[in-house]
BARO-732204 format. One line per 2 residues: number of its first residue (from 0); for each residue x, y, z of C-alpha. Coordinates in steps of 0.02 Angstrom, whole numbers. Layout:
N
NUM) X,Y,Z ~ ... .
This chain:
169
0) 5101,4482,5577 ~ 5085,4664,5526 .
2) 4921,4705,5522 ~ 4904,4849,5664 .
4) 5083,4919,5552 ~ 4958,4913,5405 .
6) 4812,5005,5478 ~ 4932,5126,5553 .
8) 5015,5179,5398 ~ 4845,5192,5302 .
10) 4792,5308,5432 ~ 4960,5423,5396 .
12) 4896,5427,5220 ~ 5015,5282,5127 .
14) 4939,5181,5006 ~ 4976,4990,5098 .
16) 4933,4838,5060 ~ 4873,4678,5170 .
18) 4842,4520,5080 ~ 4809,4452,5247 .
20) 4820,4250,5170 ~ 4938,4282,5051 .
22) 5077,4134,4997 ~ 5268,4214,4993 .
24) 5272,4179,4803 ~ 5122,4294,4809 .
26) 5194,4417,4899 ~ 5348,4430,4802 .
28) 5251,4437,4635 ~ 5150,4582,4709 .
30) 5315,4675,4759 ~ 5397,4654,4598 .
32) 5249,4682,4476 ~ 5186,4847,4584 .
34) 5354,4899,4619 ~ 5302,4921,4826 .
36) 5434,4898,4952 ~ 5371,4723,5058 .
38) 5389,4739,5240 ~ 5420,4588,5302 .
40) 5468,4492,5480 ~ 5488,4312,5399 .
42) 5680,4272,5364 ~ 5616,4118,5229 .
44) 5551,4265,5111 ~ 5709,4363,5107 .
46) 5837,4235,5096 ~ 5766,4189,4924 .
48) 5861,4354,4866 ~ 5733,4385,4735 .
50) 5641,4535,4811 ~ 5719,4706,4745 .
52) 5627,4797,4886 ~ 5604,4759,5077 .
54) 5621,4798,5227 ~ 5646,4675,5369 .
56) 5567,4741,5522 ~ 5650,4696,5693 .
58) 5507,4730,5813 ~ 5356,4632,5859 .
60) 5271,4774,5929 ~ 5190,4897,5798 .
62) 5231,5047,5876 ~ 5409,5019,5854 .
64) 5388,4938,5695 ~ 5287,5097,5632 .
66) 5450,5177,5676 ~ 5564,5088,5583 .
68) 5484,5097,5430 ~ 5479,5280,5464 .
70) 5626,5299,5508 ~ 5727,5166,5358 .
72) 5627,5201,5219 ~ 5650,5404,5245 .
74) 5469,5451,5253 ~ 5505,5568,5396 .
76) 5482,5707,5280 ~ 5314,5626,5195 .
78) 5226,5643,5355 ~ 5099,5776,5280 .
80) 4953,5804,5392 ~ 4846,5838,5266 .
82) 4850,5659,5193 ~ 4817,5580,5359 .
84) 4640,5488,5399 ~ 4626,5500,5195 .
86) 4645,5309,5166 ~ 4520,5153,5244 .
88) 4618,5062,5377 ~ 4533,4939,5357 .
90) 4536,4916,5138 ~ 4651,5064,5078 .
92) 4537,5135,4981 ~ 4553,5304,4974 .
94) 4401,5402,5072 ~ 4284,5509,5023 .
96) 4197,5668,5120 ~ 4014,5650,5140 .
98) 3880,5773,5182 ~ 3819,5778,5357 .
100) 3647,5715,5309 ~ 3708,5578,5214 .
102) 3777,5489,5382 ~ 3620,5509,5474 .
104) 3562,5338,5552 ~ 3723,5275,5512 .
106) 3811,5323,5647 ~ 3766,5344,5833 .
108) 3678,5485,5876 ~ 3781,5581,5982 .
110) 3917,5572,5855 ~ 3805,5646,5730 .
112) 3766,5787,5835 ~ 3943,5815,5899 .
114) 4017,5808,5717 ~ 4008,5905,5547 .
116) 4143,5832,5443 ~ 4135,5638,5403 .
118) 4215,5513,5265 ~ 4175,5370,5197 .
120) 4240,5235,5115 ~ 4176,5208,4940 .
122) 4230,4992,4949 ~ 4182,4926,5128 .
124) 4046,5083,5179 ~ 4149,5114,5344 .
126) 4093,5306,5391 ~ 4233,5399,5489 .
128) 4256,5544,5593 ~ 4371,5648,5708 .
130) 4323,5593,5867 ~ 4462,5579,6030 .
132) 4576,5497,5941 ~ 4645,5616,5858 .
134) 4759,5664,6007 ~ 4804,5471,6019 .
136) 4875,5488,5845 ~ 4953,5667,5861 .
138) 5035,5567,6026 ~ 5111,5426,5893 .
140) 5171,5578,5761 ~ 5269,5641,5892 .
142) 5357,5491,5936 ~ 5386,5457,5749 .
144) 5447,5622,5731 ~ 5581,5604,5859 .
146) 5738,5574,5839 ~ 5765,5412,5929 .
148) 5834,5295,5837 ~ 5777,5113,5851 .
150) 5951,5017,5881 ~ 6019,4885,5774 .
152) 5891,4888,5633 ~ 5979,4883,5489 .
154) 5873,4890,5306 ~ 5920,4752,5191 .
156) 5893,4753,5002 ~ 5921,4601,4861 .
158) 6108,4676,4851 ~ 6153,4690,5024 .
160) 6293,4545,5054 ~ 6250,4535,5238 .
162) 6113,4359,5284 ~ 5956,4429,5364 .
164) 5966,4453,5582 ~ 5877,4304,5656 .
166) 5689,4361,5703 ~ 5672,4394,5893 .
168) 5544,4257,5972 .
């Protein structure tokens, strides 16, 4: 699964979706009628050869697979600061800034006091803030931005002639 690879992008600002129950055939016809890249660990969906755009991602772990999909689909460069914390983790709906008063009662006290700047999420309500995890995240920016390279990972696209790498159990 790549949920926690989801949430993590939306929080770098990229629009992502998650159809969390979604069939392949689903998933495919979302790729090719949105034109989006599908990130992908299941081997089944890419030996079809009918998705233009994918990336298979190696890792099970999502810091590494944030990483590759930094690193292979050349967003290094995207990584604007300003666009981060700008999209709901949780629905990818872009957020909206809110007026201090406007979040009182809906979130805890001491967070209203501590804070002046908040978002919200116009779809699931969520309220959001810069609280200490900001420092967490500049942490994960600077591993992205390194220049370790993740070895063997390899993108694959409908023409590459090479079969997909087995997934790692």
């Amino acid at each position: 699964m790549l949920g926690r690879l989801a949430t993590w992008l939306r929080l770098l600002g990229f629009d992502v979706l998650y159809p969390k129950y979604a069939k392949d055939t689903e998933l495919v016809f979302i790729s090719l009628t949105q034109e989006r890249i599908l990130l992908t660990r299941d081997t089944g969906i890419i030996k079809r050869r009918i998705l233009k755009d994918y990336l298979f991602i190696h890792s099970d772990k999502w810091q590494e697979q944030l990483k590759e999909v930094i690193e292979y689909s050349n967003l290094e460069d995207r990584l604007d600061p300003e666009k981060f914390f700008t999209i709901c983790p949780i629905c990818n709906t872009p957020l909206i800034e809110i007026k201090k008063e406007e979040v009182l009662g809906l979130v805890p006290h001491y967070i209203f006091c501590e804070n002046n700047k908040f978002s919200m999420c116009p779809s699931c309500k969520k309220v959001y803030w810069k609280g200490t995890h900001i420092n967490k995240i500049k942490g994960i920016i600077s591993y992205l931005s390194s220049k370790t390279s993740i070895p063997g990972n390899v993108p694959f696209s409908k023409n590459s002639s090479d079969a997909p790498p087995p997934v790692e159990m």
